[in-house]
NUTIKE-641563 format. One record per residue (C-alpha): residue in one letter; chain; x, y, z. Coordinates in nm, 3 decimals, padded with zeros to 5 digits, m for minus. Example, Ala and Ser with C-alpha at 12.3 -4.5 7.8 and 13.67 -1.06 7.14 Angstrom:
BEGIN
<r><res>A</res><chain>A</chain><c1>01.230</c1><c2>m00.450</c2><c3>00.780</c3></r>
<r><res>S</res><chain>A</chain><c1>01.367</c1><c2>m00.106</c2><c3>00.714</c3></r>
This chain:
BEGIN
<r><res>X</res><chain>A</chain><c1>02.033</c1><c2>02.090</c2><c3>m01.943</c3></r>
<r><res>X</res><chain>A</chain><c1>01.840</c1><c2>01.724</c2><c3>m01.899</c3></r>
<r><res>X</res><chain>A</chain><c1>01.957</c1><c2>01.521</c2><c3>m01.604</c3></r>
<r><res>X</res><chain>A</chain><c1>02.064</c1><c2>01.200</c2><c3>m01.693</c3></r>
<r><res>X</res><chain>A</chain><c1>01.926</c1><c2>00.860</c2><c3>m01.668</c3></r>
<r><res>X</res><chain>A</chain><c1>02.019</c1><c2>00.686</c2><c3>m01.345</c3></r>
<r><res>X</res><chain>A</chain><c1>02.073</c1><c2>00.355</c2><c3>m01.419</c3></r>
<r><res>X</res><chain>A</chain><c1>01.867</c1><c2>00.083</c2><c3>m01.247</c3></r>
<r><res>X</res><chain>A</chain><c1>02.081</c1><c2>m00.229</c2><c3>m01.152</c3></r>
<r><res>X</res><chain>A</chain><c1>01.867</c1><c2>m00.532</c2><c3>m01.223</c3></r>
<r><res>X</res><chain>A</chain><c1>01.841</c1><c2>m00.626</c2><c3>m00.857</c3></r>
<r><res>X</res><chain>A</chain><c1>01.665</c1><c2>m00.306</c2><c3>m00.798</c3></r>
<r><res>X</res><chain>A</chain><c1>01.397</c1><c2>m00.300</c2><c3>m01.062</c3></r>
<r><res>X</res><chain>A</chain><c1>01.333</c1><c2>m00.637</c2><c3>m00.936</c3></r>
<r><res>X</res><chain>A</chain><c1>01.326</c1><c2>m00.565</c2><c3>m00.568</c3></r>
<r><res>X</res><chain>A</chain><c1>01.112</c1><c2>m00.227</c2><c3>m00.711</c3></r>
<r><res>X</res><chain>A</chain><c1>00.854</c1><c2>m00.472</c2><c3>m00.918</c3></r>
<r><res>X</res><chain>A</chain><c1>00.850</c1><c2>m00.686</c2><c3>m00.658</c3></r>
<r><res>X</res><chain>A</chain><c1>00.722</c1><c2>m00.449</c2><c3>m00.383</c3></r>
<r><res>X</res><chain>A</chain><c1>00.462</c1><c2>m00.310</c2><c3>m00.605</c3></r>
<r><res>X</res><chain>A</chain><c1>00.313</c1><c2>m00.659</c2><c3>m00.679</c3></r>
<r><res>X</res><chain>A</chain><c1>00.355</c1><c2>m00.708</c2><c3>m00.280</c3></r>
<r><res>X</res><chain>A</chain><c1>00.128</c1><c2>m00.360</c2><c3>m00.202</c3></r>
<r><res>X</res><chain>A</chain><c1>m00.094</c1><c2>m00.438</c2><c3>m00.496</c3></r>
<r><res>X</res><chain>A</chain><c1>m00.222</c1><c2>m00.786</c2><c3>m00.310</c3></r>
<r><res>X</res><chain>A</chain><c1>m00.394</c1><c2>m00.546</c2><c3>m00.064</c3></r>
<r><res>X</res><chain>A</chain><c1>m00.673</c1><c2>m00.469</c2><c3>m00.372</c3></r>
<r><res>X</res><chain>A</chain><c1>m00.659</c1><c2>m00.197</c2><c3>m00.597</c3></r>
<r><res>X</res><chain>A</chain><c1>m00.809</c1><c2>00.075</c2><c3>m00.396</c3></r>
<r><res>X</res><chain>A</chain><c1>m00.584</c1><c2>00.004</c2><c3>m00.128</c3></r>
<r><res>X</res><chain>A</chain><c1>m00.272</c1><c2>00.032</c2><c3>m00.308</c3></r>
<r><res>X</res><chain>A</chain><c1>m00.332</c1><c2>00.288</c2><c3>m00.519</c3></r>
<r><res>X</res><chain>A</chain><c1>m00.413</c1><c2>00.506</c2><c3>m00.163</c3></r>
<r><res>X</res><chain>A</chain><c1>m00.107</c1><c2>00.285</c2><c3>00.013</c3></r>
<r><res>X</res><chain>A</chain><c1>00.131</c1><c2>00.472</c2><c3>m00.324</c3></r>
<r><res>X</res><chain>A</chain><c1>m00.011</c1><c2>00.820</c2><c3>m00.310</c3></r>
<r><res>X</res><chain>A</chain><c1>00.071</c1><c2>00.794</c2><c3>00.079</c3></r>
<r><res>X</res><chain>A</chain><c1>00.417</c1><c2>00.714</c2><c3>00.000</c3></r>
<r><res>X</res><chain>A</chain><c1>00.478</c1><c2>00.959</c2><c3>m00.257</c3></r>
<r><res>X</res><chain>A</chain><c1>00.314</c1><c2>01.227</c2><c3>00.024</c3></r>
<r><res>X</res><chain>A</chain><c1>00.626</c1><c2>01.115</c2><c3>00.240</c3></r>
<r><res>X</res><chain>A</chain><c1>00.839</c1><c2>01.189</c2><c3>m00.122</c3></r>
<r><res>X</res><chain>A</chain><c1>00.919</c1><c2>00.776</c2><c3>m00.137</c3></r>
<r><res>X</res><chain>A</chain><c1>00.887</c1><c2>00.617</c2><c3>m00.489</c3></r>
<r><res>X</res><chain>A</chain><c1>00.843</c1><c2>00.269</c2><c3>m00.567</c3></r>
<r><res>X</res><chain>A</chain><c1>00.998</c1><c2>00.335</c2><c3>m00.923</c3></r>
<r><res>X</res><chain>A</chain><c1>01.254</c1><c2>00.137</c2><c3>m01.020</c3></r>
<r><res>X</res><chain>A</chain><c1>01.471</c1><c2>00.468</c2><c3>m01.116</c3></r>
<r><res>X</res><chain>A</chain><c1>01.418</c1><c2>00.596</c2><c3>m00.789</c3></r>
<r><res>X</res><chain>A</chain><c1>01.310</c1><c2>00.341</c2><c3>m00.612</c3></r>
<r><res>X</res><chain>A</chain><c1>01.498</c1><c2>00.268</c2><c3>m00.246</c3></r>
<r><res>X</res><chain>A</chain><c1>01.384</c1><c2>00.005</c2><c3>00.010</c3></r>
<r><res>X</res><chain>A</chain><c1>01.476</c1><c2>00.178</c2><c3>00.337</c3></r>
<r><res>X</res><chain>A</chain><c1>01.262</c1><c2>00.476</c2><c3>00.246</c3></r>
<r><res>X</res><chain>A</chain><c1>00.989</c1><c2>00.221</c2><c3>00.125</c3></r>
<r><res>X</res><chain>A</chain><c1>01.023</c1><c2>00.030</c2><c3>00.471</c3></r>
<r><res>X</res><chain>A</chain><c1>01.050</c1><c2>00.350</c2><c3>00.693</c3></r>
<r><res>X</res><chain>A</chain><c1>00.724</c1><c2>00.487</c2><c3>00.492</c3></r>
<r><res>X</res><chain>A</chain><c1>00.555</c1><c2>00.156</c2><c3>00.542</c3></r>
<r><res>X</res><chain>A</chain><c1>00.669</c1><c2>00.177</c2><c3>00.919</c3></r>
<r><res>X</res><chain>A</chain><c1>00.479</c1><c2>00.542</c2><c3>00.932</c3></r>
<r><res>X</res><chain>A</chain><c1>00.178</c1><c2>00.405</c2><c3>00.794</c3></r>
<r><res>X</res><chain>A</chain><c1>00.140</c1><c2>00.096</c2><c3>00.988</c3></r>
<r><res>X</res><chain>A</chain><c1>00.358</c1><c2>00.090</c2><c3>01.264</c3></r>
<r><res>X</res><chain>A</chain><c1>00.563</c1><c2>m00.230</c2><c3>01.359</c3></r>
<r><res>X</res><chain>A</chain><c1>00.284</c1><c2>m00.427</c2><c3>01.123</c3></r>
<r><res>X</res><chain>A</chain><c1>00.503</c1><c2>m00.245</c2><c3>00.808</c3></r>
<r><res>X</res><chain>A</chain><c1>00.754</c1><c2>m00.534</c2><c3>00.925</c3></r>
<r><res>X</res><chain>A</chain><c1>00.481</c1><c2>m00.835</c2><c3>00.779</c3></r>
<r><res>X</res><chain>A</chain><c1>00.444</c1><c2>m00.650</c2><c3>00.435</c3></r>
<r><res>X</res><chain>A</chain><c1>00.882</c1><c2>m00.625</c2><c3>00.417</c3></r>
<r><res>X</res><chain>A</chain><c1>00.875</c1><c2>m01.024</c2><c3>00.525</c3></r>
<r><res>X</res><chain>A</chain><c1>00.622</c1><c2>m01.078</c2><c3>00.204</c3></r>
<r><res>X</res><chain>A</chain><c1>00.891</c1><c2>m00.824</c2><c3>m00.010</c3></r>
<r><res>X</res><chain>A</chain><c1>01.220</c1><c2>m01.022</c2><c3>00.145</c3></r>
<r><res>X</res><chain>A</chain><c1>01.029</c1><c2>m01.338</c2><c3>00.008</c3></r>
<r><res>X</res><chain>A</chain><c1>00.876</c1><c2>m01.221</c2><c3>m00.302</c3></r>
<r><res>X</res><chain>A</chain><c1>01.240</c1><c2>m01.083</c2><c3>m00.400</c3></r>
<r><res>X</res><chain>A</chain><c1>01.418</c1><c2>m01.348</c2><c3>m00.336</c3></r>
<r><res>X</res><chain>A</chain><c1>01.243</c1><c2>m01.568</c2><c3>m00.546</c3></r>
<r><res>X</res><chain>A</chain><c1>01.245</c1><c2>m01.344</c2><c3>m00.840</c3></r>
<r><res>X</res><chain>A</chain><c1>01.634</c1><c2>m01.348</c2><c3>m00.772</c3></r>
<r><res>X</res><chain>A</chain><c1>01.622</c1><c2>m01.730</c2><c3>m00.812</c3></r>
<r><res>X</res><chain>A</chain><c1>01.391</c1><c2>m01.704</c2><c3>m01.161</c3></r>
<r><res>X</res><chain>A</chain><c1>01.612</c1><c2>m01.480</c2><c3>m01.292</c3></r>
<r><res>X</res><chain>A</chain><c1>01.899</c1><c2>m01.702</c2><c3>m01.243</c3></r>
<r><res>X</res><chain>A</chain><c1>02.083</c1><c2>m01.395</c2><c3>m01.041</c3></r>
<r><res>X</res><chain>A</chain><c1>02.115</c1><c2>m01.574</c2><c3>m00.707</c3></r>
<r><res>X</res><chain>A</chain><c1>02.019</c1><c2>m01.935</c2><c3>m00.579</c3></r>
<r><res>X</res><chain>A</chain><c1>01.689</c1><c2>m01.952</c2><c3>m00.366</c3></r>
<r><res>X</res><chain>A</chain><c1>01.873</c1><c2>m02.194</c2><c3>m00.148</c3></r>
<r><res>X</res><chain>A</chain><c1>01.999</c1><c2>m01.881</c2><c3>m00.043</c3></r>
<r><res>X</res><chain>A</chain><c1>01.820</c1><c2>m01.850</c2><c3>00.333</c3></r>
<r><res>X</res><chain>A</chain><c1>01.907</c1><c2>m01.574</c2><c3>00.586</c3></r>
<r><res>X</res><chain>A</chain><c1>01.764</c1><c2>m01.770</c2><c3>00.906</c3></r>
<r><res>X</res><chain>A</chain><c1>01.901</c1><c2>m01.477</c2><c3>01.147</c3></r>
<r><res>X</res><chain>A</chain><c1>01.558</c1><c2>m01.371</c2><c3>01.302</c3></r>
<r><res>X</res><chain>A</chain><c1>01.709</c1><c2>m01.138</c2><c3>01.453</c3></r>
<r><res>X</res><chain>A</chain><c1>01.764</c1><c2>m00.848</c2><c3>01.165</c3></r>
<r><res>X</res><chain>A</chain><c1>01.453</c1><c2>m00.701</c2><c3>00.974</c3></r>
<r><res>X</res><chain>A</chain><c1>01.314</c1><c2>m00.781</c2><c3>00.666</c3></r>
<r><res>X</res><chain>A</chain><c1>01.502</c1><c2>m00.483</c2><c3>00.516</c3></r>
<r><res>X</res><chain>A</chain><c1>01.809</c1><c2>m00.614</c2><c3>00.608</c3></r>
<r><res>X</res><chain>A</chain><c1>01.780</c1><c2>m00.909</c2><c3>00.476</c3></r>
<r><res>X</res><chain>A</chain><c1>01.676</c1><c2>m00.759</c2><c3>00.157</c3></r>
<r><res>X</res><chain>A</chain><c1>01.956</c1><c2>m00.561</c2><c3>00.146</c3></r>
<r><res>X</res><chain>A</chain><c1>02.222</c1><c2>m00.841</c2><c3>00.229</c3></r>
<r><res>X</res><chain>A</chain><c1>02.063</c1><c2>m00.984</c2><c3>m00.091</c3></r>
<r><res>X</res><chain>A</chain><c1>02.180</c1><c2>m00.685</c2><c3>m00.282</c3></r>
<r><res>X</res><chain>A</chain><c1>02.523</c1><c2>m00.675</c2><c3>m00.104</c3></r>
<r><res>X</res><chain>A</chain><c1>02.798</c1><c2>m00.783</c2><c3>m00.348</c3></r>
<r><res>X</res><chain>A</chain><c1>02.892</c1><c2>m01.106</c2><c3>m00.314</c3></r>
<r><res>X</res><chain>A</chain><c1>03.280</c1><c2>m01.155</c2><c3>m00.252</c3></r>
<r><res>X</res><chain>A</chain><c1>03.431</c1><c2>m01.381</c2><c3>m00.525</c3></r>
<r><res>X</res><chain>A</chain><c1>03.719</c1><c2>m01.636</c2><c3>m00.500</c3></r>
């Protein structure tokens, strides 16, 4: 028996392309190490797998509290991608400084209640 598909919310592949584009400013080399030292720690950054707390706890193994500059650059990258693809408005600004980049990102992908 196959396993089945998951299916990847649009959010999600865009949060997933989004970090990979993020990682891959560090150079080639870099990134392709930064990857196969994530997958070592069993984290993908494929959209059908991929999940940004495991990415941001990896990243926090890897570099300590400097893992926290490369979520900022995800949180911003995201966001506008968000805005091009007409799924949220980039007016959209979570000024608490006081909650990680991750949690920011994932208030992004929170529903949004309706009225």
């Amino acid at each position: 028996m196959f396993a089945q598909p998951l299916m990847v919310s649009a959010e999600n592949s865009i949060l997933a392309t989004a970090t990979k584009d993020v990682l891959t400013m560090l150079g080639e080399p870099a990134a392709k190490a930064l990857f196969w030292e994530l997958r070592l720690l069993e984290i993908s950054v494929e959209p059908e797998e991929f999940d940004i707390i495991k990415v941001d706890t990896g990243l926090r193994k890897i570099f300590g509290s400097a893992a926290e500059l490369f979520m900022g650059d995800i949180y911003r990258e995201f966001k506008t991608r968000l805005s091009e693809e007409g799924i949220t408005d980039d007016e959209i600004e979570i000024k608490d400084t006081n909650i990680s980049a991750a949690d920011k990102i994932l208030r992004l992908l929170a529903p949004k209640a309706t009225t």
